[in-house]
Legacy VTK file of the C-alpha trace (Angstrom):
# vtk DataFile Version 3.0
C-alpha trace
ASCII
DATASET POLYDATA
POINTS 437 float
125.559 121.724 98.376
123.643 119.976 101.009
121.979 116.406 100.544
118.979 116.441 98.489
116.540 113.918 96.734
116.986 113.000 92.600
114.505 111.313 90.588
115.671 108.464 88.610
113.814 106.660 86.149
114.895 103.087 84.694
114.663 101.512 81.470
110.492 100.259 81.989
109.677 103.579 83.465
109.546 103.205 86.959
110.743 106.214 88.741
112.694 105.713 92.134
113.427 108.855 94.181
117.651 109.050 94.836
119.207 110.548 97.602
121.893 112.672 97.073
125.143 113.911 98.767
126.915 116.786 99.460
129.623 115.695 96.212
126.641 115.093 94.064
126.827 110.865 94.630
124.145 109.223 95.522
124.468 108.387 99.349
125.022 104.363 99.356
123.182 103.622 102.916
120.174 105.884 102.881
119.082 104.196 99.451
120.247 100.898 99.770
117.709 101.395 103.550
115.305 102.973 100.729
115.376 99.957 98.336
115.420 96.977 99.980
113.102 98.019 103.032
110.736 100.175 101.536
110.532 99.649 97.551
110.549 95.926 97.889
107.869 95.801 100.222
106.091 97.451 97.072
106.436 101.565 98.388
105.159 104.501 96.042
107.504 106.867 94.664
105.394 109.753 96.744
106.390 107.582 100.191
109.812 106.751 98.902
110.304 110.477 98.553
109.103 111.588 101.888
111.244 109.168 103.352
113.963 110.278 101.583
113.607 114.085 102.288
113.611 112.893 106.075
117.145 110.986 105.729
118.252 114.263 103.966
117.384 115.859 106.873
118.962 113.475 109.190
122.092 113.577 107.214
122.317 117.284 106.992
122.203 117.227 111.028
124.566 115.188 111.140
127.500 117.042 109.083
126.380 120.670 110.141
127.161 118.613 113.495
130.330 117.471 111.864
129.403 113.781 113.167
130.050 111.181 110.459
126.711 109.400 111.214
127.712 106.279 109.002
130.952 105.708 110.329
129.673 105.983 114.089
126.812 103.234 113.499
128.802 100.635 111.394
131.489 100.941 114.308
128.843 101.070 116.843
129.155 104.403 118.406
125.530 105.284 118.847
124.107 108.707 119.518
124.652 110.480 123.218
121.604 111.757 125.093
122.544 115.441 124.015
122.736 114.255 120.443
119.414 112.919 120.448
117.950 116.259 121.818
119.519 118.083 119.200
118.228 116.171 116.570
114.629 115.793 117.869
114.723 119.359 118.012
116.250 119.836 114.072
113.192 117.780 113.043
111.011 119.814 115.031
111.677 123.264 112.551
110.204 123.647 108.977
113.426 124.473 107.749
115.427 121.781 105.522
117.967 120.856 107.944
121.059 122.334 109.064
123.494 122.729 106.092
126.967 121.368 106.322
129.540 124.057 107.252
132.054 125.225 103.930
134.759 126.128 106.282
136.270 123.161 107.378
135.939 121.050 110.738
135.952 123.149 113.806
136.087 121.810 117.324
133.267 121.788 119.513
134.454 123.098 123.116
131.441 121.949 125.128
127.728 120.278 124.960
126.223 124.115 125.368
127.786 125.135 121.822
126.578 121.589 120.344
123.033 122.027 121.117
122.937 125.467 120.240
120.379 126.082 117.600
121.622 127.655 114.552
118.285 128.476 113.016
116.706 130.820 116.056
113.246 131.398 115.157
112.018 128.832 112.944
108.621 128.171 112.740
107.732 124.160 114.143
105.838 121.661 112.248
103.036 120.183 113.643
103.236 117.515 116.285
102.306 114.726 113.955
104.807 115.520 111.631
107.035 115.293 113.995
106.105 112.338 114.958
106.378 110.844 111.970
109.849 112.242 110.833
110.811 110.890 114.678
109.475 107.112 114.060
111.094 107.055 110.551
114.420 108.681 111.432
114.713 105.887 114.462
113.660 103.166 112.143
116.194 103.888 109.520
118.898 104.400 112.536
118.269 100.834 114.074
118.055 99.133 110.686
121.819 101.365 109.866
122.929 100.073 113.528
122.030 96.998 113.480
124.337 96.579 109.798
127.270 97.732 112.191
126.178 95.439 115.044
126.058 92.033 112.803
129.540 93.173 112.198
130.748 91.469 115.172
130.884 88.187 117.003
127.840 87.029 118.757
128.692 87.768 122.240
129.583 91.391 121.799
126.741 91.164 119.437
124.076 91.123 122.364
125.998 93.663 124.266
125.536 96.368 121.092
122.500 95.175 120.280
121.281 96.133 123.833
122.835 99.764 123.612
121.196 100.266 120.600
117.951 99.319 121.447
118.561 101.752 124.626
119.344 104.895 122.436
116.098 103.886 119.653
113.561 103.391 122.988
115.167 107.060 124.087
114.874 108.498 121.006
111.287 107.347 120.263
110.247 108.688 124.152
110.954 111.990 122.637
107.914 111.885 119.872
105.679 114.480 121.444
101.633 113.354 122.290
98.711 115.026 121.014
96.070 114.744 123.390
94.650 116.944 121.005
94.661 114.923 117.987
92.227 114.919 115.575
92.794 113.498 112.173
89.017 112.876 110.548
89.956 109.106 111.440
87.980 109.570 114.773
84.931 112.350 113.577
82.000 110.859 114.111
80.402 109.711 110.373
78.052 112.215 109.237
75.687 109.974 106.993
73.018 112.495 106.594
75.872 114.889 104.829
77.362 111.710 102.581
73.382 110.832 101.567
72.766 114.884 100.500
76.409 114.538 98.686
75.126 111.273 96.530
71.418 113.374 96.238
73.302 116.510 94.975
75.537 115.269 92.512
72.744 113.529 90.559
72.889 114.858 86.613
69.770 117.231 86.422
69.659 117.852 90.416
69.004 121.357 91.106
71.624 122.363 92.948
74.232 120.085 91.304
77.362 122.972 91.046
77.896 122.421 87.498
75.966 123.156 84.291
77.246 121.085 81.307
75.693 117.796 81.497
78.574 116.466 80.540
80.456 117.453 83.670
77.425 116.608 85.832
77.595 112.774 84.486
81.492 112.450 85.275
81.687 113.876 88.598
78.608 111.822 89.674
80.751 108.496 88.518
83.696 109.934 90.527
81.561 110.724 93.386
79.996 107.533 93.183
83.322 105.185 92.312
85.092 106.694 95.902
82.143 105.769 98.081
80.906 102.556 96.408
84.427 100.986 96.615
86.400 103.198 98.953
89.106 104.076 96.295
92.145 106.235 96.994
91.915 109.374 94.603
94.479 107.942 93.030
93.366 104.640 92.433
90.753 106.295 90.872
92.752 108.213 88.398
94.849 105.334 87.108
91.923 103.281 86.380
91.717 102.070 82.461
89.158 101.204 80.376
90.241 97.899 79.642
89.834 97.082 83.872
86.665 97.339 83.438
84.733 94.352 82.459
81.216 95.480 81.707
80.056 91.906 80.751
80.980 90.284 84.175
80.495 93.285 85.726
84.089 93.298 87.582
86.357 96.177 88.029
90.474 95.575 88.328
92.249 97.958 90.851
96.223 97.166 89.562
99.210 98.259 90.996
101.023 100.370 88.108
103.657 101.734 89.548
105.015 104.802 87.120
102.912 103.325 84.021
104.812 104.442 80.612
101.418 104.642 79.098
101.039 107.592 81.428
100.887 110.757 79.475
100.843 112.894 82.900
104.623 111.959 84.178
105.713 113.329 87.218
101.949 114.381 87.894
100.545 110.723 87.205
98.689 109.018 89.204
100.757 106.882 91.921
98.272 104.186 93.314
99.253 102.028 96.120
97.389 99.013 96.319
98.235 95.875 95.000
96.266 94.209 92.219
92.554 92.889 93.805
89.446 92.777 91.990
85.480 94.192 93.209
82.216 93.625 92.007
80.953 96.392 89.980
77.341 96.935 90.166
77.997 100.604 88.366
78.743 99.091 84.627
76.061 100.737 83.227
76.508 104.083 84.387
80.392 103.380 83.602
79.268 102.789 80.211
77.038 105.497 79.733
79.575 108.031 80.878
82.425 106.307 78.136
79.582 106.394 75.449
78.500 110.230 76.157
81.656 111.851 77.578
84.652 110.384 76.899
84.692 108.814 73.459
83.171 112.452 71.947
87.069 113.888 72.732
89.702 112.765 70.344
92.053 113.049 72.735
90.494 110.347 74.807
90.992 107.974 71.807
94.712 108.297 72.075
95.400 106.596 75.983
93.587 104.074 77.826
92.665 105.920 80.899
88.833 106.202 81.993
88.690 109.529 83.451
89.114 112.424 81.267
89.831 116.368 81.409
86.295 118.193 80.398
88.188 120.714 78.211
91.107 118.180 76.451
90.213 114.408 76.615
93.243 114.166 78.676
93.688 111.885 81.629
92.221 113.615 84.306
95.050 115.184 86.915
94.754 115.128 90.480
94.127 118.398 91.115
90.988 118.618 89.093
89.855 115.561 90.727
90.580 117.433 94.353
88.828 120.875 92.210
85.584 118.683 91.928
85.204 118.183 95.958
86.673 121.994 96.552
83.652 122.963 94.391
81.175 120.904 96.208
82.422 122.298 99.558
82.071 125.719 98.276
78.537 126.032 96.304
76.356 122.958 98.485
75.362 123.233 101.909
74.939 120.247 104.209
77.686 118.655 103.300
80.359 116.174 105.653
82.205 118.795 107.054
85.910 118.866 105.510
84.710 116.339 102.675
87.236 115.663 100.342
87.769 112.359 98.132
89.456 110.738 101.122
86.434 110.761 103.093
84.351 109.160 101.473
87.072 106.062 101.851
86.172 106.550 105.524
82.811 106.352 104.833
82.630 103.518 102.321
85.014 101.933 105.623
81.520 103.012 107.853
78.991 101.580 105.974
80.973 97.700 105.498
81.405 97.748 108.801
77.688 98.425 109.552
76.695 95.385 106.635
79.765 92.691 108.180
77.532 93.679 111.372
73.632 93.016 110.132
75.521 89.896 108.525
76.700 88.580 111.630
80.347 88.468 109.896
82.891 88.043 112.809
85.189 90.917 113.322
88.057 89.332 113.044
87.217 87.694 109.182
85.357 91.488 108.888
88.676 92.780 109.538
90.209 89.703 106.764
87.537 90.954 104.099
88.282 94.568 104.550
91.911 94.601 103.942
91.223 92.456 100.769
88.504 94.857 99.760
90.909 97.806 100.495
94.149 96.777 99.313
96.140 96.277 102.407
98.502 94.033 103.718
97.557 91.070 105.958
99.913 92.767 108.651
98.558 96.313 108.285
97.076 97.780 111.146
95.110 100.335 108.684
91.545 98.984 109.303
91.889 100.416 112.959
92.396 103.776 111.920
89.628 103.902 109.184
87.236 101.787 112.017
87.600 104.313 114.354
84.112 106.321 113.680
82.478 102.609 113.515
84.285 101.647 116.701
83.607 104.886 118.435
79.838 104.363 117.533
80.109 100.829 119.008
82.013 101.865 122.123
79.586 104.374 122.647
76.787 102.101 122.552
78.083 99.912 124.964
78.819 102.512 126.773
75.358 103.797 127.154
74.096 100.282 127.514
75.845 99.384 130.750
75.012 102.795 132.215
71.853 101.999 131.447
72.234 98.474 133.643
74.075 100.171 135.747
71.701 102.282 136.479
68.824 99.558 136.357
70.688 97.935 138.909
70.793 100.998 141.567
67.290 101.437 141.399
66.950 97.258 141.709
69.451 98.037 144.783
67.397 101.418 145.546
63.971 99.998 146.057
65.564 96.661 147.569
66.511 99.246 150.438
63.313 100.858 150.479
61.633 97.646 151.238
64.268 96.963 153.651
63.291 100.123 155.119
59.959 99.771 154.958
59.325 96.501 156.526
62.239 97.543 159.162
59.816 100.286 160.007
56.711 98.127 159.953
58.340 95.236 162.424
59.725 98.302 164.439
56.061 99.786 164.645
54.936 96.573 165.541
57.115 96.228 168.523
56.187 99.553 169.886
52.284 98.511 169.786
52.637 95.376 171.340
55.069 97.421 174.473
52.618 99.689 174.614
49.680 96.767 175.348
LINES 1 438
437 0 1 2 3 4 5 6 7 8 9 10 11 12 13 14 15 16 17 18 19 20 21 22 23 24 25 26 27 28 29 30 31 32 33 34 35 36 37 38 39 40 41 42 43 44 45 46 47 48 49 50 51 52 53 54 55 56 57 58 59 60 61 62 63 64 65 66 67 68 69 70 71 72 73 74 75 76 77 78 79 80 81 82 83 84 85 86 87 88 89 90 91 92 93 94 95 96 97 98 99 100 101 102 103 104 105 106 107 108 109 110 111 112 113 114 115 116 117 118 119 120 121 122 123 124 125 126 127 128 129 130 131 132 133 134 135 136 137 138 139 140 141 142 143 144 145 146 147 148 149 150 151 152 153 154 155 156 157 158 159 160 161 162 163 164 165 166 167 168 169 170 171 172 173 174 175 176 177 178 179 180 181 182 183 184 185 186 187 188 189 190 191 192 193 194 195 196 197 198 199 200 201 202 203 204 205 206 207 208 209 210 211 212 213 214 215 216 217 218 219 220 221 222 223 224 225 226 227 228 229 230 231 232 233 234 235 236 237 238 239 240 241 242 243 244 245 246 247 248 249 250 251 252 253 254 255 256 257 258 259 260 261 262 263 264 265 266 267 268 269 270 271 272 273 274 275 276 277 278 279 280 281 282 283 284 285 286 287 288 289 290 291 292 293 294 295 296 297 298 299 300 301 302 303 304 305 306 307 308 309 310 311 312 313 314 315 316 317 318 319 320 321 322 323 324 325 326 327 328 329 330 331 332 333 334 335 336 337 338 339 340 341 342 343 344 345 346 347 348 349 350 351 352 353 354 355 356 357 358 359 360 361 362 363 364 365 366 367 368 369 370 371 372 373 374 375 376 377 378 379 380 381 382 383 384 385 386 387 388 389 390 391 392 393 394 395 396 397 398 399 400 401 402 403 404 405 406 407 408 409 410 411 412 413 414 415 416 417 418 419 420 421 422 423 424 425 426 427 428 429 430 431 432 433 434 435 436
């Protein structure tokens, strides 16, 4: 049995993803790095997970390696440049890691046999994933050294400190560049596409994809909820009626993490944000929607959650949410190219930036209001990744514009010349007529 990830759930319901050993024990660093880095800091199960399928992959390395990766880093024995190599290239394959051999130790006669790959031709990830499974792996290996290195007395302290830090900066030089790289953070906003989206899914539109009226009047408010307030799908999905206050007009985005009211479980909606509150300027169309759709299924009756499955009155699952823009994609034409719910975060990210700049709103308290508006940290560096169309458009702009000086200033420096020339010419044509008299 190789290490593998457990899900857990405690007495109020939240679920916490477990890694698990070889023995069947939960491994003690790996989830003490998992709790007190990442879950306190307020993590999702989903990221928890990933994380954790990456230390089972780092683990795995390690004792198909027959290293005893704890043991070296609390006594401060870090990793050897062939070591590192051999594990950038383990998280380089799609396979799960190499699995811990069942017939005992066995030596290792030189550095050839260590490196030597023991899955041949398996397939490699993509060079983002890589990178990512690179950055976390040496996160979680400093944060593991450093445990060993406070272990000591302070002036041996620097000196491991300092050889740690060496084998993190070489392992992080390994993350492979894509010049490449193309995530939809940096294609250019296609606000033609997003206005024929909001045209299109308008209840009675002719080419809306879908016939039932009822259907028509949900998606729009799905449509219309992502883009007015830039909401994560999931976000979305958890919302209840009761954070809706029509009255006022004000719409509560809470962090719920693994919500026993949840009828969906392990498919239930895991939104990230912490609790923040937006003006809601959709209230009525909120309320026509409950009135019409929602409070006709019985089902509906029985949970708390806004959106609802068409057939059941169920909360509605995140693949039929994802079905709604796969539909749109396939039966309407003109669309954002690649639009799924996540765009239109993007986009709502587009458009604030464009109103912060008719407002005259400074970028930096812009950049303050948007990660209130968007639920992230103070620290996050997220609004430069969902900027990048806006700042693209900007850079361009600027771009052109001092070409354009540029430019005004060679011909200002062109016809300067020319004058130069000319009256050189005319004093020189001058002289030659007064010689000649």
């Amino acid at each position: 049995m190789s290490y593998s990830i457990r899900t857990t759930t405690s007495p109020d319901g939240e679920v916490h993803p477990l890694v698990v050993g070889p023995d069947g024990l939960p491994a003690w660093w790996p989830n003490l790095w998992l709790l007190t880095v990442h879950r306190s800091r307020g993590a999702a199960y989903g990221t928890l997970a990933t994380y954790g399928q990456f230390l089972c992959r780092l683990y795995a390395w390690a004792e198909g390696r027959e290293l005893l990766l704890d043991q070296r880093f609390l006594q401060r024995e870090w990793f050897e440049g062939w070591e590192l190599d051999s594990l950038a290239d383990d998280l380089s394959i799609q396979v799960r890691g190499v699995k811990p051999s069942s017939s005992g130790p066995k030596r290792i006669g030189n550095i050839e046999q260590f490196l030597a790959p023991k899955v041949s031709k398996a397939p490699l990830v993509g060079v983002e994933t890589i990178a990512t499974r690179l950055n976390m792996v040496a996160d979680y290996l400093r944060w593991l050294g450093r445990e060993g290195v406070n272990r000591v007395p302070f002036p041996a302290k620097k000196i491991y400190e300092s050889g740690l830090n060496e084998m993190i900066k070489k392992l992080v030089a390994k993350i492979p560049i894509n010049h490449g790289h193309n995530n939809g953070s940096n294609r250019p906003y296609d606000r033609e596409g997003v206005l024929r989206l909001l045209e299109v899914t308008l209840p009675g539109h002719a080419e809306n994809p879908w016939r039932s009226k009822e259907t028509q009047l949900r998606n729009h408010l799905i449509v219309m909820m992502l883009f007015a307030f830039g909401m994560r799908i999931g976000e979305l999905g958890a919302l209840k009626s009761k954070d809706i206050d029509e009255r006022a007009g004000v719409l509560a985005v809470a962090r719920r993490p693994d919500d026993p009211e949840d009828p969906r479980g392990r498919y239930a909606m895991r939104q990230k944000t912490r609790a923040r509150v937006m003006i809601l300027e959709l209230h009525n169309l909120i309320k026509t929607y409950k009135n019409q759709v929602r409070n006709r299924h019985d089902l509906a009756l029985t949970h708390p959650y806004l959106l609802v499955s068409e057939q059941s009155g169920g909360p509605i699952s995140m693949s039929a949410l994802e079905k709604v823009f796969r539909e749109l994609r396939e039966n309407v034409s003109g669309l954002p190219k690649g639009l799924t719910p996540h765009y239109l975060r993007h986009a709502w990210n587009y458009e604030f930036s464009h109103v912060c700049k008719e407002k005259g709103i400074p970028d930096d308290e812009a950049e303050q209001l948007r990660k209130y508006l968007q639920g992230w940290r103070g620290s996050s560096d997220m609004p430069n990744l969902y900027n990048q169309p806006y700042i693209q458009e900007r850079a361009n702009e600027c771009s052109l514009e001092t070409q354009r000086s540029l430019f005004a200033l060679s011909k200002e420096s062109q016809a300067a010349f020319e004058r130069m020339q000319k009256l050189a010419s005319e004093a020189k044509s001058k002289t030659l007529g007064a010689t000649h008299v």
